[in-house]
N, C-alpha and C positions, 0 to 999 in steps of 0.2 A: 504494500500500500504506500502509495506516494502522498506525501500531502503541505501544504504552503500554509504557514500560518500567518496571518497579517496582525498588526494593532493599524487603527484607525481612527483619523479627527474626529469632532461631534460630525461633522460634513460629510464624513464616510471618504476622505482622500487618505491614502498612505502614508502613513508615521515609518512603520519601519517591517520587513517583511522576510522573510529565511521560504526555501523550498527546502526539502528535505524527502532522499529517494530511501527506498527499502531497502536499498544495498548496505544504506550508511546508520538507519538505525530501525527497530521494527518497537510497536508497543506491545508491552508484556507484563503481565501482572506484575507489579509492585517495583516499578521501573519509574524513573520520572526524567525529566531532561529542565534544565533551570537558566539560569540567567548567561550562562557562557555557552549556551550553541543557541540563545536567543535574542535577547536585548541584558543588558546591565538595569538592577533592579533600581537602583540609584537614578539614573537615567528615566526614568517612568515615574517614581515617586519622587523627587525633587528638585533636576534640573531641568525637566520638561513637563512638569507634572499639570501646569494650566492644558498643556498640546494632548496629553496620555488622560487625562482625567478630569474631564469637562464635568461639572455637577458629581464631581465622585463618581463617574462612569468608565470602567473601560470597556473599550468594544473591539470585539476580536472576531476574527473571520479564519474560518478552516475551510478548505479547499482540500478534497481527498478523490485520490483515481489511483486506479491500476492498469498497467501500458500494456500487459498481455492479454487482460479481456479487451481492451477497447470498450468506448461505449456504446452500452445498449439503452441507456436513457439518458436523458438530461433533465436534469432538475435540482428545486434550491429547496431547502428545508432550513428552518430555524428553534434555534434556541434560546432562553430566556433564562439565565440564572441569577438568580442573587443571594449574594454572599452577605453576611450580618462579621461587620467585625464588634468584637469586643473587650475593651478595655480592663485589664483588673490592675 
């Protein structure tokens, strides 16, 4: 599975974007991938953070395909999460 993660402005233009193929990493239970094959967290939370987090929003975009089946559809699906942080 191939797949391109994007962050994006309130405007829905390009902040900053990685592709990333199967060869070079796959997802597997209890696996994660973090700020150094993505953006720098620093970066996000406070030298760009008006550009990354417009109303405390980030908004992120997954693109995912596989080059051996090609595709047999096209289509867009979305999701909606929100996270609750909390302070102690």
């Amino acid at each position: 599975m191939n797949f391109e993660l994007s962050l994006l402005d309130k405007d829905g233009f390009l902040l900053h974007s990685i592709e990333i193929n199967e060869d070079e990493y796959s997802f597997s239970r209890y696996t994660s991938y973090g700020e150094t094959y993505f953006v720098r967290r620093n970066k996000v939370l406070v030298e760009r953070k008006a550009e990354y987090l417009p109303h405390d929003t980030l908004t992120v975009c997954c693109k995912m395909w596989k080059i051996q089946e090609g595709i047999r559809r096209d289509g867009q699906g979305y999701a909606r999460i929100r996270i609750g942080i909390e302070t102690v």
